[in-house]
C-alpha positions, 0 to 999 in steps of 0.5 A: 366389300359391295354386300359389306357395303350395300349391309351397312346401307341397309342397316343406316336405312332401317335406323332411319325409317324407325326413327320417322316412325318414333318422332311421328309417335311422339308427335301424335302423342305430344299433340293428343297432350294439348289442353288447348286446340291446336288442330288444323286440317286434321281429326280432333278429339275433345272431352269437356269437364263439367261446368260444375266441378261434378263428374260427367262425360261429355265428349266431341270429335271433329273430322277433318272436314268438320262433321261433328259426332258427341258422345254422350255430352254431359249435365244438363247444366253443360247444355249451354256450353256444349251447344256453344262448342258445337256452334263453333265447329257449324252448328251440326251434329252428324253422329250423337252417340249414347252410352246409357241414360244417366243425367251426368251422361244424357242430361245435355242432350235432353235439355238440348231437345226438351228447349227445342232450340234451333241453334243447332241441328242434330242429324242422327242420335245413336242409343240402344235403351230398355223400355222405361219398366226394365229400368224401374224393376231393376234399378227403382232408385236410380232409372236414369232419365229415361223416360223425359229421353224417351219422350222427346225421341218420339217428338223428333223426325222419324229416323233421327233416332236409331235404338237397333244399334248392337254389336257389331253394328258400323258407324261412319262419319267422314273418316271415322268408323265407329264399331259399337262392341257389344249389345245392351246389357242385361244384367241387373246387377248395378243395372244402368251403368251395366247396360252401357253401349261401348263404342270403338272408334278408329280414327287415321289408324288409331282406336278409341274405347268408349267405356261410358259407365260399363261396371265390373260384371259388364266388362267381364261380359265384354271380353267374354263376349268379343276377347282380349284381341278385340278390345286393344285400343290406343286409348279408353276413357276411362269406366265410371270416371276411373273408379267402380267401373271395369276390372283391371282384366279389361283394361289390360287386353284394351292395353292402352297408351293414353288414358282419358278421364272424365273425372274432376279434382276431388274424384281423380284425389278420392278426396270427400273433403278430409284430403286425398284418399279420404273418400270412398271411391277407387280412383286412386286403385285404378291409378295404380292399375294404369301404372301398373300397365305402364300406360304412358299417358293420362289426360284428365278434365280436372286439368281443364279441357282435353284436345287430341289431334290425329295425324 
């Protein structure tokens, strides 16, 4: 009767302990949910529309005890909004992270250095560019910003920028660890959105894949390069705004519960002005791949901005 009874006990203990772990899932996720900051105490995750209704990435995490790190940052016309956010949080940027050099990526933070405003100060900028040539020869109609960025790096305190950064280089802010998952591409197919950083966070136990603009042949040498197992991340954001961007293959090893896409309205609808799917993007494919992968959540800034709270 005592091991019948000390069993059950067990057993009751077991249910117990699973339950907690459910609830504090489904509280991570209901709080990742939110369109309104809600975080107290605790790391945050914020993404940004852009200011005009266009796609962009513009991205913010605030530690626990409040060190700032951006990733990427979006239009230069979201520059004004952005310093506003980060003023704030204090003022101070202690992490800049870039995926690649597109305006819709790094135009904030090259309106940001090219007024030279001192309303905010920028510790450390992460990036790891071409020389201005490579993306002229391979990409002459779309060189990004490169060399209005490239210029203003070289006016900024020496060791604010730091271009050596590759796979398998760490990054720490606070409790954050930010791991940057590949070396910049070389591809010149679809050149500057190929040579795109990825940057795997991981913040109170949970990871976050930064995909910036990364296109098919980049993330098929993404898995390549560091396999399935590597990429399994709690959430991505979402390749070149949710359509063009990594295969279906990629997002299947990340195997992700949360999706965040940096896509307005008429992107996340593939809508060109005729209605939804009268456009010729593949938003509403990529879609059906997450459903497909039964994701459980997508966060889009066409509903406005984006919080996550990490417990």
């Amino acid at each position: 009767m005592n091991r019948i009874f000390l069993k059950l006990k067990e057993i009751e203990i077991g249910y117990l302990i699973g339950i907690i772990f459910i609830l504090s899932l489904l509280f991570f996720w209901e709080s990742m949910g939110s369109t309104a900051s809600t975080c107290k105490g605790t790391d945050e995750l914020m993404m940004f529309p852009s200011t005009e209704g266009a796609q962009s990435l513009s991205m913010m995490i605030r530690t626990e005890r409040g060190k700032l790190i951006i990733i990427d940052g979006g239009w230069d016309s979201d520059a004004e909004m952005l310093k506003e956010k980060i003023q704030t949080y204090g003022g101070v940027v202690d992490a800049w992270l870039l995926t690649h050099p597109h305006a819709d990526h790094a135009g904030a933070l090259l309106q940001i250095l090219q007024e030279g405003n001192s309303d905010i100060e920028i510790k450390k900028i992460y990036e790891s560019f071409a020389d201005l040539e490579w993306y002229q020869t391979y990409a002459p109609d779309d060189p990004g910003i490169t060399a209005a960025l490239l210029d203003c790096f070289k006016q900024l305190p020496q060791g604010t920028v730091d271009d050596r950064i590759g796979r398998g280089t760490i990054i720490r802010v606070d409790d954050v660890s930010i791991e940057v998952m590949n070396d910049r591409g070389e591809i010149t197919e679809n050149a500057v959105n190929n040579s795109c950083i990825v940057y795997k966070l991981t913040v109170k136990g949970k990871s976050v894949m930064i995909l910036g603009d990364l296109a098919y042949e980049g993330g098929e040498q993404l898995l390549q390069d560091v396999g399935a197992e590597a990429l399994k991340s709690d959430v991505v954001q979402m390749a070149h705004h949710g359509q063009e961007g990594v295969g279906k293959d990629v997002y299947a090893a990340i195997s992700p519960e949360v999706c965040l896409w940096p896509t307005p309205q008429w992107l996340w609808d593939n809508d060109n002005g005729g209605g939804p799917g009268s456009g010729p993007w593949s938003t509403l494919e990529t879609r059906t791949w997450m459903q497909e992968l039964h994701v459980q959540k997508n966060r889009c800034t066409k509903d406005g901005d984006i919080y996550m709270c990490f417990q």
